[in-house]
N, C-alpha and C positions, 0 to 999 in steps of 0.2 A: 230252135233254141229257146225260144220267149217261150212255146207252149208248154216245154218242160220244165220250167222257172214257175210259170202258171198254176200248173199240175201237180207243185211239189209244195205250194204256199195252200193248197187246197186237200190234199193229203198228209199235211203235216209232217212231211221229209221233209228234210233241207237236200237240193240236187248237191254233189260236190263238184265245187268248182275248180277247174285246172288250172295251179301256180306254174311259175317258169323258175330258174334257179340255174348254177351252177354245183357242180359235181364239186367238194372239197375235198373228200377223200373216199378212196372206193379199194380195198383191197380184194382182190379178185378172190385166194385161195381162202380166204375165211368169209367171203360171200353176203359182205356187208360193207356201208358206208355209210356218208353223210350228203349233203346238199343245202346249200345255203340261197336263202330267197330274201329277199326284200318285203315280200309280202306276209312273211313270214318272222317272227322276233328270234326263234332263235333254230339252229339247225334241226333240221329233219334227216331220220335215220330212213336207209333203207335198204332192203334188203335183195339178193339176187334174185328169190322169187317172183318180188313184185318187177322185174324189167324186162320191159317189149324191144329193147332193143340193150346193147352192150355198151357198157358207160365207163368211160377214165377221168381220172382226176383234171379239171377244168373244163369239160363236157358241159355244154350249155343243153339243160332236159328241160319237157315238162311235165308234169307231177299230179296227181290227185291226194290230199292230206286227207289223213284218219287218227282218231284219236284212238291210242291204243292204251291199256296197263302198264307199259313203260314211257309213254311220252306219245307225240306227234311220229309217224309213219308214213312215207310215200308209197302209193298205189300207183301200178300201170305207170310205168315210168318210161317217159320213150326219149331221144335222144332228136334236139333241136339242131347244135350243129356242135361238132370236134372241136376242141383246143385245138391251136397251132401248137406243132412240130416243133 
């Protein structure tokens, strides 16, 4: 981890760093939602292609941000642990 922090201050990438969040809304059949993070000021959209795993609304994920032409974007989205039932 450190030497890819290392290697990206040296290359002039920024590595992206993985946020944590929950799921605020996530409509399955039009294959979009949101995600709300603390680390984050305001929601992050995301979409079904970027999820390594299947997300409901209050799904605790975590997230890779990208800035995209309409706002902030979650990348590789995987799923931390389920809302209760």
């Amino acid at each position: 981890m450190w030497l890819k922090k290392v290697l990206s201050i040296f290359s002039g990438q920024e590595a992206p760093l993985e946020k944590q969040g929950k799921v605020k809304f996530f409509n399955r059949k039009k294959g979009y939602g949101f995600i709300e993070s603390e680390h984050v000021d305001r929601d992050v959209f995301v979409h079904v292609t970027n999820l390594k795993d299947q997300i409901n609304k209050g799904d605790e994920v975590a997230f890779e941000v990208e800035a995209s032409d309409k706002g902030l974007e979650a990348r590789k989205v995987r799923l931390l642990q389920q809302a209760a039932q």
